[in-house]
PyMOL Python script that loads the backbone (N, CA, C, O; Angstrom):
from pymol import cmd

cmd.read_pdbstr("""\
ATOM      1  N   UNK A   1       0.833  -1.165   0.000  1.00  0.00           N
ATOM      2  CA  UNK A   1       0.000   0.000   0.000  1.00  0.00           C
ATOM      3  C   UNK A   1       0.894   1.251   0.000  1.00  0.00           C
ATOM      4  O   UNK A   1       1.823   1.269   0.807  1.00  0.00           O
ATOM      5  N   UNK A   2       0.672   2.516  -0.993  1.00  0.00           N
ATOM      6  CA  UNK A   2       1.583   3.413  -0.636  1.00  0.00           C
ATOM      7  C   UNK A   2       0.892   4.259   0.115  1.00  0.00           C
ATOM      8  O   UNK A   2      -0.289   4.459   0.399  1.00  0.00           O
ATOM      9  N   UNK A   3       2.322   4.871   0.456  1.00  0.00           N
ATOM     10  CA  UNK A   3       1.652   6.013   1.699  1.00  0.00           C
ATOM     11  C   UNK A   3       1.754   6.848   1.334  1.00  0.00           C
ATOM     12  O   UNK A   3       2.520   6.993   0.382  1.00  0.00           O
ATOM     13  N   UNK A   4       0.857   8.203   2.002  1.00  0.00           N
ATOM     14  CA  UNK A   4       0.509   9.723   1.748  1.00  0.00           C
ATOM     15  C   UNK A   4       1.712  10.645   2.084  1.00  0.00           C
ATOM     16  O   UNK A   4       2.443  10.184   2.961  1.00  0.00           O
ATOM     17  N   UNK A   5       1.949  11.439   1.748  1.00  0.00           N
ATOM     18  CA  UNK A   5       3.236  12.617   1.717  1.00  0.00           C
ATOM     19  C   UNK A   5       2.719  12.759   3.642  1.00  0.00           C
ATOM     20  O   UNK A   5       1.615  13.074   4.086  1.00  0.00           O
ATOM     21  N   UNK A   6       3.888  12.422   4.353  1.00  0.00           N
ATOM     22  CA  UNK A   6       3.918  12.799   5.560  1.00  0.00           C
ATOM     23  C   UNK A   6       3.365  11.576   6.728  1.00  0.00           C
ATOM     24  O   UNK A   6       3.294  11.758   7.943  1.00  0.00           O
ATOM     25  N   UNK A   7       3.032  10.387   6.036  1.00  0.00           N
ATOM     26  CA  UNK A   7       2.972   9.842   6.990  1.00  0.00           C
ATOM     27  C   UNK A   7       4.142   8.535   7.501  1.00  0.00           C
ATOM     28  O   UNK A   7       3.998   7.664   8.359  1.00  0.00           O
ATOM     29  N   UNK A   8       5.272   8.817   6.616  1.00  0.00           N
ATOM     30  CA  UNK A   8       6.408   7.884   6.849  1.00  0.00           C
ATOM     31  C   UNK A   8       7.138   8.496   8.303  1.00  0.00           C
ATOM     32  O   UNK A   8       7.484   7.867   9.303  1.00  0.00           O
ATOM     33  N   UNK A   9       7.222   9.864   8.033  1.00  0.00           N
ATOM     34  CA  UNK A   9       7.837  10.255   8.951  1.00  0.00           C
ATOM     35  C   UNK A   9       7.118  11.444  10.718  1.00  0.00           C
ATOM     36  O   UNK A   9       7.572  12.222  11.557  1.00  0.00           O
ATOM     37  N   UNK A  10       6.123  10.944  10.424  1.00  0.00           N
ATOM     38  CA  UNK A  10       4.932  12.431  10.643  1.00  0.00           C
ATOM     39  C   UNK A  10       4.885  13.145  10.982  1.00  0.00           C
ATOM     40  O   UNK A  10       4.936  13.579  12.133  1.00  0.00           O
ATOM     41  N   UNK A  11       4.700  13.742   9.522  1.00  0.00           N
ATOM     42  CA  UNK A  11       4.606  15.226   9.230  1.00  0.00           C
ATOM     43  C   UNK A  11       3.328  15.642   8.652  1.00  0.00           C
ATOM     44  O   UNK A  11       2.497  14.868   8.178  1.00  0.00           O
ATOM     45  N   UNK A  12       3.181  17.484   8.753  1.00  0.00           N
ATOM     46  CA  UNK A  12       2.438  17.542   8.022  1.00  0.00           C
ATOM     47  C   UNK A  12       2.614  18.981   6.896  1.00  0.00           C
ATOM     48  O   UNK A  12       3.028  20.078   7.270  1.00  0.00           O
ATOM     49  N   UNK A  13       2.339  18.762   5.976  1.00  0.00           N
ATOM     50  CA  UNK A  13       2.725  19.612   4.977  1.00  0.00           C
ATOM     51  C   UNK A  13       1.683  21.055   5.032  1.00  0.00           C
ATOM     52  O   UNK A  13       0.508  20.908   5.366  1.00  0.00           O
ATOM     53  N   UNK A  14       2.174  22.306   4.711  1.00  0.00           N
ATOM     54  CA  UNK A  14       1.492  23.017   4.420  1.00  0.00           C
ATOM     55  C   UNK A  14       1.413  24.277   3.170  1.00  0.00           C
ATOM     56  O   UNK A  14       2.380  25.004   3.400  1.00  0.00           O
ATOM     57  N   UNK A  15       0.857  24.668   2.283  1.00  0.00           N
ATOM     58  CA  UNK A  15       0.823  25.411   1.095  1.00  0.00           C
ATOM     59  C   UNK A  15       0.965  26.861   2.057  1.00  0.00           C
ATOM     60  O   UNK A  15       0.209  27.313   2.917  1.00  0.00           O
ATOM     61  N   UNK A  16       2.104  27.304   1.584  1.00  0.00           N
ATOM     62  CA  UNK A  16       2.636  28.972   2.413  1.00  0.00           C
ATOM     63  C   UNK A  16       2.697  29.890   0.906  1.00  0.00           C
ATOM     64  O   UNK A  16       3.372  29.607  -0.083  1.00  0.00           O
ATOM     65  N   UNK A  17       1.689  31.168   1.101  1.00  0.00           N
ATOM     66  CA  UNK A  17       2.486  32.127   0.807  1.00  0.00           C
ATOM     67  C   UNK A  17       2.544  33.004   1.113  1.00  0.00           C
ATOM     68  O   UNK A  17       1.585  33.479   1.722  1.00  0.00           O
ATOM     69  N   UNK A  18       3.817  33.836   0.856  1.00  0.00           N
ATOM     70  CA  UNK A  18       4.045  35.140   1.523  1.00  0.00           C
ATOM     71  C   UNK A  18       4.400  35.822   0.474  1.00  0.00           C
ATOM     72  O   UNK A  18       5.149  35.513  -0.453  1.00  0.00           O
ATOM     73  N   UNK A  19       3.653  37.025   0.742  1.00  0.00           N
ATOM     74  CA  UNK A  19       3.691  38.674   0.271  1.00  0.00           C
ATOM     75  C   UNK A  19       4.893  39.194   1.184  1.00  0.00           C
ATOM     76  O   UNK A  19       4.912  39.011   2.402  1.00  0.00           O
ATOM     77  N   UNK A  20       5.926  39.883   0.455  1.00  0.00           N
ATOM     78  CA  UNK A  20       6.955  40.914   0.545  1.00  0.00           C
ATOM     79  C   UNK A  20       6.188  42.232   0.930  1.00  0.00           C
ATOM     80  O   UNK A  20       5.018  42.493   0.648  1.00  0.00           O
ATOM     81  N   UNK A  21       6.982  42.930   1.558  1.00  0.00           N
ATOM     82  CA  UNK A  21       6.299  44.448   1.837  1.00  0.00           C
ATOM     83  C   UNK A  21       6.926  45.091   0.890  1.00  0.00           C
ATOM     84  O   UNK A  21       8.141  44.907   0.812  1.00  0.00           O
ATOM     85  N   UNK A  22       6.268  46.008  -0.071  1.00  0.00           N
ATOM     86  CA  UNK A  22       6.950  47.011  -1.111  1.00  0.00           C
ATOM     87  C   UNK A  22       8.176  47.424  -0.872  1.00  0.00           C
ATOM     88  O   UNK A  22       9.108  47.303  -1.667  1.00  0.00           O
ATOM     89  N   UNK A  23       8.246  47.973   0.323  1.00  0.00           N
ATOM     90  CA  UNK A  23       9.577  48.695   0.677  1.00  0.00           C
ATOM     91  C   UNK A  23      10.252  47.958   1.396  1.00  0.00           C
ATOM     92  O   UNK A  23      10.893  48.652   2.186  1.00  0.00           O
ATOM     93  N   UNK A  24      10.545  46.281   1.603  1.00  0.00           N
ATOM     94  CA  UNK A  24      11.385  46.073   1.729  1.00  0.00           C
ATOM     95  C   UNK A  24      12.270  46.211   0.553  1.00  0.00           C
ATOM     96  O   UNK A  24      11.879  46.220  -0.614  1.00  0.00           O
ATOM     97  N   UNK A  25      13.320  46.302   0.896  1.00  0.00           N
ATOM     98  CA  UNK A  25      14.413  45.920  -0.148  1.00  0.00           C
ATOM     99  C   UNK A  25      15.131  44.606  -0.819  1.00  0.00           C
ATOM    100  O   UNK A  25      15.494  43.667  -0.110  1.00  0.00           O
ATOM    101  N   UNK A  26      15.234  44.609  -1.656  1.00  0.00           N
ATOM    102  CA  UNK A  26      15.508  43.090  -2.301  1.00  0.00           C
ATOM    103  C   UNK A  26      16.234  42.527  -1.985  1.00  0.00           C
ATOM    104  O   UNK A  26      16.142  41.320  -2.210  1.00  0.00           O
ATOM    105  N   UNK A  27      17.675  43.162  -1.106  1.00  0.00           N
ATOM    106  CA  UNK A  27      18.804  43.055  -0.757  1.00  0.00           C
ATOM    107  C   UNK A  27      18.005  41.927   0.762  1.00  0.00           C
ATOM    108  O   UNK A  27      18.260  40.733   0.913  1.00  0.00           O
ATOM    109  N   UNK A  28      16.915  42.888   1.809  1.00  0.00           N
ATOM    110  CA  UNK A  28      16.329  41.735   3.154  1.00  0.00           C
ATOM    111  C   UNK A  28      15.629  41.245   1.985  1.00  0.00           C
ATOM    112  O   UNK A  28      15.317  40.270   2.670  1.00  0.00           O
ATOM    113  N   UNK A  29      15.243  41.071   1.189  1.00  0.00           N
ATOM    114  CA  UNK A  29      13.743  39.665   1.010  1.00  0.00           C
ATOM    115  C   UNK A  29      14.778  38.704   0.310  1.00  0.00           C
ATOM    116  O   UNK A  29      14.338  37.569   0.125  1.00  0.00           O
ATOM    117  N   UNK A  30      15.592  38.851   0.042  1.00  0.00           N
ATOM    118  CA  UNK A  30      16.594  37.444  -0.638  1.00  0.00           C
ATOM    119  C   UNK A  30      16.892  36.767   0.712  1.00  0.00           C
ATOM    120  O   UNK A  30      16.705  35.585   1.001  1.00  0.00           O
ATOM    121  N   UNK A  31      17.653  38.257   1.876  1.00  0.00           N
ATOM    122  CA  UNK A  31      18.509  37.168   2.961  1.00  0.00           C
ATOM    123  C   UNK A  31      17.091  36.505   3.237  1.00  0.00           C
ATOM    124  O   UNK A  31      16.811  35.485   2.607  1.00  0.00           O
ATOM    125  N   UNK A  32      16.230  37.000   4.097  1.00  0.00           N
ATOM    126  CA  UNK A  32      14.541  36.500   4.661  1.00  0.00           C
ATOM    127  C   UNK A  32      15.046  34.837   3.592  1.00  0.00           C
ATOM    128  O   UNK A  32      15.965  34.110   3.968  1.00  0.00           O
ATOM    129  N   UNK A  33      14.553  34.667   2.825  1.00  0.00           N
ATOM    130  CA  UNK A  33      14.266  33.890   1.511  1.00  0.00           C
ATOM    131  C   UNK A  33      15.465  32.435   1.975  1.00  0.00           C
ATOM    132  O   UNK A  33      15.049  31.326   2.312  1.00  0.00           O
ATOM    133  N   UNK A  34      17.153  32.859   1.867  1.00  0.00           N
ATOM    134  CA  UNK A  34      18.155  32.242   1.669  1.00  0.00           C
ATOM    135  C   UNK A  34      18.217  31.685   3.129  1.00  0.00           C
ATOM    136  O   UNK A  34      18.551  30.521   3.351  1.00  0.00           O
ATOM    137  N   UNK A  35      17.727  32.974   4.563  1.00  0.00           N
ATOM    138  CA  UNK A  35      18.028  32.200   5.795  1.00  0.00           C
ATOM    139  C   UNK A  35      16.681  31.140   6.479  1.00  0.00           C
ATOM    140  O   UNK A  35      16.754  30.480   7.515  1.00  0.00           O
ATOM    141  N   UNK A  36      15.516  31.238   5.552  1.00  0.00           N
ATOM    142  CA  UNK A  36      14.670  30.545   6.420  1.00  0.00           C
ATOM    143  C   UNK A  36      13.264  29.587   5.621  1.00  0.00           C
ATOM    144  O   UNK A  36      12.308  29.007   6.135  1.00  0.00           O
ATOM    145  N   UNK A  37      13.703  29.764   4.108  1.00  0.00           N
ATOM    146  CA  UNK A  37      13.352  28.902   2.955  1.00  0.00           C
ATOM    147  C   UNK A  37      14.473  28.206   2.749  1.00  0.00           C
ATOM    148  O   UNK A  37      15.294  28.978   2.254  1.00  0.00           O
ATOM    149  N   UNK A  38      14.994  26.970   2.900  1.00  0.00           N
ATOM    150  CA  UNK A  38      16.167  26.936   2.682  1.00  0.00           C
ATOM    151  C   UNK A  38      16.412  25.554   2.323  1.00  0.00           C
ATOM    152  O   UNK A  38      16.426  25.606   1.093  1.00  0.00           O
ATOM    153  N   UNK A  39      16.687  23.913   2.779  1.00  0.00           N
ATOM    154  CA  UNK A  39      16.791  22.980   1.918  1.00  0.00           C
ATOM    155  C   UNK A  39      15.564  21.951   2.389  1.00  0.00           C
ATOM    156  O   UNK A  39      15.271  21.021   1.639  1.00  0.00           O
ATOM    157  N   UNK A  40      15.029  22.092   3.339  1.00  0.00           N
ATOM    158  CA  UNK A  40      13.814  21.559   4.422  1.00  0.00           C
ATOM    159  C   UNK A  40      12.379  22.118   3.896  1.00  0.00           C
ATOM    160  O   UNK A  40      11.293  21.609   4.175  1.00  0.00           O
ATOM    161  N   UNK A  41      12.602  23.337   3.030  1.00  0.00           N
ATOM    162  CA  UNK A  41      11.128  24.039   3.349  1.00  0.00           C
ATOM    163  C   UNK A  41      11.424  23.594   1.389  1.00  0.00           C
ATOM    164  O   UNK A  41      12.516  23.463   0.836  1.00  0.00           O
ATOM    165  N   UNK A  42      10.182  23.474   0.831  1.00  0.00           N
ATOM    166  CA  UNK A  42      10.245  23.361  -0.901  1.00  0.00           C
ATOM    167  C   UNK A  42       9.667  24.720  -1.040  1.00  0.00           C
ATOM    168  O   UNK A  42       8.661  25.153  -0.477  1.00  0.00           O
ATOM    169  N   UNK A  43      10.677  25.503  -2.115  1.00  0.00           N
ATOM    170  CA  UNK A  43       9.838  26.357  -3.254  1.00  0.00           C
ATOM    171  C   UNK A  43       9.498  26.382  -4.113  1.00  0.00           C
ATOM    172  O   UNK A  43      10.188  26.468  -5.129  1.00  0.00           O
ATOM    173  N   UNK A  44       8.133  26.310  -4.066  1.00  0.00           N
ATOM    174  CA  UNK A  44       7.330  26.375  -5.423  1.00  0.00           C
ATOM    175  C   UNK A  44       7.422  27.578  -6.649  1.00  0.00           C
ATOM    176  O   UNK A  44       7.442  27.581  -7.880  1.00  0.00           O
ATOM    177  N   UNK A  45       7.460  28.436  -5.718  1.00  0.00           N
ATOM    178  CA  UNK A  45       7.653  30.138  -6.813  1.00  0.00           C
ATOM    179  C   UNK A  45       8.074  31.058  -6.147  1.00  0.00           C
ATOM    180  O   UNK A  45       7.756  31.276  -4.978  1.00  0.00           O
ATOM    181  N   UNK A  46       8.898  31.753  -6.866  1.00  0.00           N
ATOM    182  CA  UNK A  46       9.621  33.249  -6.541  1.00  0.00           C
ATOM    183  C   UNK A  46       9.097  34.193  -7.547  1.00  0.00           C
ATOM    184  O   UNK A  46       9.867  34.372  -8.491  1.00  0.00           O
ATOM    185  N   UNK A  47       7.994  34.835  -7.587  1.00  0.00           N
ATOM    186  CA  UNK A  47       7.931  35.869  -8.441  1.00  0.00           C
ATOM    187  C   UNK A  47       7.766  37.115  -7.764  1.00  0.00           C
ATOM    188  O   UNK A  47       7.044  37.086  -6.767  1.00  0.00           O
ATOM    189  N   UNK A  48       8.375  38.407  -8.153  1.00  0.00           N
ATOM    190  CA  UNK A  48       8.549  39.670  -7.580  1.00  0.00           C
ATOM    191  C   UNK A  48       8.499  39.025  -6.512  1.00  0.00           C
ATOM    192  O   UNK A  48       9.030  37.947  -6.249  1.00  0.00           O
ATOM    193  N   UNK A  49       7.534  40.009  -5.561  1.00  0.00           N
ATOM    194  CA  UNK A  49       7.308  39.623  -3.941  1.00  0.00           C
ATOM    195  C   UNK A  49       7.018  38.541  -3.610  1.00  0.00           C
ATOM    196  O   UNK A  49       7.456  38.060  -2.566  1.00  0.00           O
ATOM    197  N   UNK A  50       6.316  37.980  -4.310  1.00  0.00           N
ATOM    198  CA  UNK A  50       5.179  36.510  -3.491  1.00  0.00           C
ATOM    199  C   UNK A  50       6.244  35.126  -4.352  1.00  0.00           C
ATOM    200  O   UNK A  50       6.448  34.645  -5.467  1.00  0.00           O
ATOM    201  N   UNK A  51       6.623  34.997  -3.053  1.00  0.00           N
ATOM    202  CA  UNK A  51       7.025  33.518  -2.781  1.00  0.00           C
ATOM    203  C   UNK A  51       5.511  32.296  -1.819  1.00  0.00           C
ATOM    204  O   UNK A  51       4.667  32.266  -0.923  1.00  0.00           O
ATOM    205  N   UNK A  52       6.033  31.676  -2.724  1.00  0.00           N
ATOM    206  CA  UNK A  52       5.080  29.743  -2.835  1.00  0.00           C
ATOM    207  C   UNK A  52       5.934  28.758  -2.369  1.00  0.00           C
ATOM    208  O   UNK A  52       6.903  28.317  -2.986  1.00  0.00           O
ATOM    209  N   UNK A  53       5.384  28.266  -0.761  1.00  0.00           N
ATOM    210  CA  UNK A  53       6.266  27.036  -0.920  1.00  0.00           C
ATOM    211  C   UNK A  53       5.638  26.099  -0.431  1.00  0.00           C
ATOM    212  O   UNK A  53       4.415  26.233  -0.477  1.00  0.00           O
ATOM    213  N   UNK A  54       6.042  25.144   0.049  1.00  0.00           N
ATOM    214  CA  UNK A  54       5.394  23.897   0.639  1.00  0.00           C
ATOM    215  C   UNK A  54       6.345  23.748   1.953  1.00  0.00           C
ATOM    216  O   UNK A  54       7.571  23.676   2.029  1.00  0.00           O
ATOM    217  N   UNK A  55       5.282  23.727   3.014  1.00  0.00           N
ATOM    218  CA  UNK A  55       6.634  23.736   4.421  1.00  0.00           C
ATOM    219  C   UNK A  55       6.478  22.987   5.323  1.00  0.00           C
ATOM    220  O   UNK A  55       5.549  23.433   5.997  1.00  0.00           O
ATOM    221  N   UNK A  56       6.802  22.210   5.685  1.00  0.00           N
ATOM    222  CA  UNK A  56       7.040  20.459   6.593  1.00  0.00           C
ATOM    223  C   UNK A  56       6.988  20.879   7.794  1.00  0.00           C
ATOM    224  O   UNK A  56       7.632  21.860   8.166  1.00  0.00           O
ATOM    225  N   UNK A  57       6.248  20.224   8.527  1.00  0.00           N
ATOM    226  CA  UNK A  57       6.368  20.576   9.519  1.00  0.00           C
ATOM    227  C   UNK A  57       5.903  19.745  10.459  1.00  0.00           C
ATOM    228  O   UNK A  57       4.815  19.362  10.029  1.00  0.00           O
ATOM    229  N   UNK A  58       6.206  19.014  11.993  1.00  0.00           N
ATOM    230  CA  UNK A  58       6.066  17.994  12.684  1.00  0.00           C
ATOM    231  C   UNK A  58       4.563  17.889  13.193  1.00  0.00           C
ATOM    232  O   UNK A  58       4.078  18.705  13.975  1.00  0.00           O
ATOM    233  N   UNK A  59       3.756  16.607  12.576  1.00  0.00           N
ATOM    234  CA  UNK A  59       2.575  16.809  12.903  1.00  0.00           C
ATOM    235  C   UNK A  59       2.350  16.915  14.368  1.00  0.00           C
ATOM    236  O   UNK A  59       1.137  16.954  14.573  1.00  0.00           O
ATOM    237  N   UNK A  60       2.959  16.969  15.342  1.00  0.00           N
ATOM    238  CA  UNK A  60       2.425  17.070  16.540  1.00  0.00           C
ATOM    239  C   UNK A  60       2.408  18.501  16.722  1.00  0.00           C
ATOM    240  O   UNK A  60       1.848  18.928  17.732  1.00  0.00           O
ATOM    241  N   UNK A  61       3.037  19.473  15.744  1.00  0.00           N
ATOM    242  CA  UNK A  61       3.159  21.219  16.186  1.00  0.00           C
ATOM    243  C   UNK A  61       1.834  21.866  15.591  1.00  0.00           C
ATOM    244  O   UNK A  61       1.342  22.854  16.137  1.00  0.00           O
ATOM    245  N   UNK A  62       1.185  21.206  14.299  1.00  0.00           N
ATOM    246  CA  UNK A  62       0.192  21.309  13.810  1.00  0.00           C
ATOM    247  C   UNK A  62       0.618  23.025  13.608  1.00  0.00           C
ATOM    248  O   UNK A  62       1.633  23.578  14.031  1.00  0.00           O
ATOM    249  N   UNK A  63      -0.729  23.746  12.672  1.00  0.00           N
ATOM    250  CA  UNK A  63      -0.473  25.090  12.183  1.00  0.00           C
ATOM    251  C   UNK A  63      -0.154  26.049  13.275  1.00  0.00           C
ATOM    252  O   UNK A  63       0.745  26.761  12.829  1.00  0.00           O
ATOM    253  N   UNK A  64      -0.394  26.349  14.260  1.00  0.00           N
ATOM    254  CA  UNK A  64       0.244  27.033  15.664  1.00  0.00           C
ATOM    255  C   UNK A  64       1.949  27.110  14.973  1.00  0.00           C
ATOM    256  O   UNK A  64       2.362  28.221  14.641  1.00  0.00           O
ATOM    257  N   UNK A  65       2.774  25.994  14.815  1.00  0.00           N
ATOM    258  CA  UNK A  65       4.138  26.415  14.332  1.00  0.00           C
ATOM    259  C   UNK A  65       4.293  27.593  12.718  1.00  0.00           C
ATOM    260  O   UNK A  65       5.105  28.511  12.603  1.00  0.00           O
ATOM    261  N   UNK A  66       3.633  27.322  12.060  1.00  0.00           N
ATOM    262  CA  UNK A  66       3.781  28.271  10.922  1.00  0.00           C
ATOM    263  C   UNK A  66       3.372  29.044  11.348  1.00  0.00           C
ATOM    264  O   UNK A  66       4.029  29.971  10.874  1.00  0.00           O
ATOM    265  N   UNK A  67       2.381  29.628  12.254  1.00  0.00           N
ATOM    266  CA  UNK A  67       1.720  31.209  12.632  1.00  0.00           C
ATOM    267  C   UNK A  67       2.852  31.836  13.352  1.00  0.00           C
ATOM    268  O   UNK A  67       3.202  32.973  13.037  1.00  0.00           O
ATOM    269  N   UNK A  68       3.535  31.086  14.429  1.00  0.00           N
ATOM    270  CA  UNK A  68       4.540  31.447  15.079  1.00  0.00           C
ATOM    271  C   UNK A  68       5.575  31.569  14.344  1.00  0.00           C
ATOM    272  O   UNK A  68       6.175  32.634  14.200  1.00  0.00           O
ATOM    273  N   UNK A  69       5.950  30.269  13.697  1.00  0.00           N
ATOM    274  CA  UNK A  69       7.324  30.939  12.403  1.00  0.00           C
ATOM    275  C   UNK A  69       7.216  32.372  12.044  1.00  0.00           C
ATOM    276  O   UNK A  69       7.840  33.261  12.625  1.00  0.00           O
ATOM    277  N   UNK A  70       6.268  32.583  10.905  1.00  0.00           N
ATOM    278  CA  UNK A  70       6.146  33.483   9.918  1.00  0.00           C
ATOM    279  C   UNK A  70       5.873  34.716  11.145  1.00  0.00           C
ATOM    280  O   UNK A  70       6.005  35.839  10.659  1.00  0.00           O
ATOM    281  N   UNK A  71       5.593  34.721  12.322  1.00  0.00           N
ATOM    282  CA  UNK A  71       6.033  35.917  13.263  1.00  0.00           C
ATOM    283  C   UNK A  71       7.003  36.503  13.645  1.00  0.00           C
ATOM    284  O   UNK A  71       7.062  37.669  14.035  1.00  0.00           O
ATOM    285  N   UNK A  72       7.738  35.826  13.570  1.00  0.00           N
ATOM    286  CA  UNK A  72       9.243  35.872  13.402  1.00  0.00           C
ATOM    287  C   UNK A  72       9.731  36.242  12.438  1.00  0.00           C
ATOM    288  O   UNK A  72      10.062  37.427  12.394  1.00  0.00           O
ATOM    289  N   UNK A  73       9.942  35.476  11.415  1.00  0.00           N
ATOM    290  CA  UNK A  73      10.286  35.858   9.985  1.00  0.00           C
ATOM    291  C   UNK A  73      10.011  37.260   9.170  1.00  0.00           C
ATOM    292  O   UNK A  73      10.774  37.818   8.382  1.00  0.00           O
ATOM    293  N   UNK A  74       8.570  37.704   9.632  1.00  0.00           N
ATOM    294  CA  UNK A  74       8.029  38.826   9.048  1.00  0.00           C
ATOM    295  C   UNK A  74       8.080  39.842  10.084  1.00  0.00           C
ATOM    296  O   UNK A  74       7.499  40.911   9.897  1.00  0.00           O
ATOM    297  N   UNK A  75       8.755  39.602  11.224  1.00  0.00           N
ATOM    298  CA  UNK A  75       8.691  40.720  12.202  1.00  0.00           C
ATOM    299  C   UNK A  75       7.627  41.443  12.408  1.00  0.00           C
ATOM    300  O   UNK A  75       7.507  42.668  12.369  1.00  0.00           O
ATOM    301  N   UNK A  76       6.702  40.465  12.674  1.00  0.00           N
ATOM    302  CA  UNK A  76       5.140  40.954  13.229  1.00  0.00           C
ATOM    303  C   UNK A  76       4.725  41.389  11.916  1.00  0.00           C
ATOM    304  O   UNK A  76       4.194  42.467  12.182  1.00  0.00           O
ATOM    305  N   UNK A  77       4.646  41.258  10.880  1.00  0.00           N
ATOM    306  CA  UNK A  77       3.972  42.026   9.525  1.00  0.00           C
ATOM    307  C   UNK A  77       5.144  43.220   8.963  1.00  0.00           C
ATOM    308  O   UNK A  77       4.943  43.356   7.756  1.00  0.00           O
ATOM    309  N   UNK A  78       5.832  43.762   9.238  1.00  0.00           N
ATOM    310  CA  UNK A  78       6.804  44.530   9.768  1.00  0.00           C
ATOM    311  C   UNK A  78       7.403  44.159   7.793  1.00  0.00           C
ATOM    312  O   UNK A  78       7.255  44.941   6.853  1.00  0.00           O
ATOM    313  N   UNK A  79       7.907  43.065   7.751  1.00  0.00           N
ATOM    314  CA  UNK A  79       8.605  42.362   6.531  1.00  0.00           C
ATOM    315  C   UNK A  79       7.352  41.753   5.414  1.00  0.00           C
ATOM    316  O   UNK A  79       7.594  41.697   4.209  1.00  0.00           O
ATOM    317  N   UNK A  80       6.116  41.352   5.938  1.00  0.00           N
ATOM    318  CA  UNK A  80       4.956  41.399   4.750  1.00  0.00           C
ATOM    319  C   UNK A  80       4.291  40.436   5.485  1.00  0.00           C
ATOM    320  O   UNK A  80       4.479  40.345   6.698  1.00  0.00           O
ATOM    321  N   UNK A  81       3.493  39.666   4.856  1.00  0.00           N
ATOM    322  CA  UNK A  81       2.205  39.204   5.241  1.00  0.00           C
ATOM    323  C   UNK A  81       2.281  37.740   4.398  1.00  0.00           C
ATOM    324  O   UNK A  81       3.052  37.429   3.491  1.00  0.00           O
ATOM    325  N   UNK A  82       1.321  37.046   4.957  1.00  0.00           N
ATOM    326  CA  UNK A  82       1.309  35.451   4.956  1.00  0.00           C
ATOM    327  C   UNK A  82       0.065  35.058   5.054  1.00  0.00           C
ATOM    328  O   UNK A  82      -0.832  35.654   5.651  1.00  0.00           O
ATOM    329  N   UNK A  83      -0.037  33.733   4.290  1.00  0.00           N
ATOM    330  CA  UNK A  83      -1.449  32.994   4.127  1.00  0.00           C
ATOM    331  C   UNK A  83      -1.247  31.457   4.399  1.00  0.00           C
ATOM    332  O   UNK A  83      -0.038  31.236   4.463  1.00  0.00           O
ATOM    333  N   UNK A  84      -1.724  30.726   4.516  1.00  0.00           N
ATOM    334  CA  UNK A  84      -1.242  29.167   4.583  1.00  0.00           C
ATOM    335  C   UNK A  84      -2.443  28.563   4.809  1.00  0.00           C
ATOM    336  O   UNK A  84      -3.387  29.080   5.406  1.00  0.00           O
ATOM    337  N   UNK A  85      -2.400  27.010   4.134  1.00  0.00           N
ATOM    338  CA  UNK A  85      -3.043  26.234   4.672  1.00  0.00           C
ATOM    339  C   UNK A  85      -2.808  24.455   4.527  1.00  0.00           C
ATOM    340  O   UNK A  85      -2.138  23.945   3.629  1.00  0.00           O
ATOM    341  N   UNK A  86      -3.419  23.791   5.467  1.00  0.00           N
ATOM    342  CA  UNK A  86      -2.557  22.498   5.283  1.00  0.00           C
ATOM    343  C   UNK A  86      -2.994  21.392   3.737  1.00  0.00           C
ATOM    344  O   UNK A  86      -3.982  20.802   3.301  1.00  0.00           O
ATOM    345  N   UNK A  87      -2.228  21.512   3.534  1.00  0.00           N
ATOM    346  CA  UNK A  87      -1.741  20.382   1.920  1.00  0.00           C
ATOM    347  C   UNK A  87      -2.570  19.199   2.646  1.00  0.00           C
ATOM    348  O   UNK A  87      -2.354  18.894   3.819  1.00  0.00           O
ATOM    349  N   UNK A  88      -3.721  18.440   1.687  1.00  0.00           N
ATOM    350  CA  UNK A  88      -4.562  17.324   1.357  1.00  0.00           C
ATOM    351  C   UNK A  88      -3.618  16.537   0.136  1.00  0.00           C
ATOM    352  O   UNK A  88      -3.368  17.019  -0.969  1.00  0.00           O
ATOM    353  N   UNK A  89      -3.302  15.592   0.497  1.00  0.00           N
ATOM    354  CA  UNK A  89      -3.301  14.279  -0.634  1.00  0.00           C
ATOM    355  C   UNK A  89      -4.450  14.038  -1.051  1.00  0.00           C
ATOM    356  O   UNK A  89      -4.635  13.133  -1.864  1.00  0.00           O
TER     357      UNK A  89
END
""", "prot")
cmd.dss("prot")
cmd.show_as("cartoon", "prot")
cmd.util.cbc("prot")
cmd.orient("prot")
């Protein structure tokens, strides 16, 4: 029988994207991008601002960890804004 994306190891996947703030500068949304998208998290798309990815994450942290990530990451909205929701097989 095969198994579903995330249950070999369990996890659970989620569809992220994030909006750039205009005025960041390209110079922070690359580092943002290079220090915390990086060989763990998949990117789907980089266009202008809005990056697409797919982001793993331990099913016992459930979405509570991406709300808290991307608080961090975006410095309270501060760096741009975020949407997500969890990936169905």
């Amino acid at each position: 029988m095969r198994k579903k994306l995330g249950e070999i190891c369990k996890t659970t996947f989620y569809d992220l994207v994030v909006e750039f703030d205009p005025n960041l500068s390209d110079e922070k949304m690359n580092e943002i991008i290079d220090c915390h998208f990086g060989d763990e998290d998949y990117i789907v798309s980089s266009q202008g601002r809005t990056l697409k990815a797919i982001w793993e994450i331990p099913a016992d942290e459930a979405g509570y960890e991406v709300e808290n990530s991307m608080f961090y990451v975006l410095k309270d909205g501060e760096y741009g804004t975020y949407s997500y929701q969890r990936r169905v097989d």
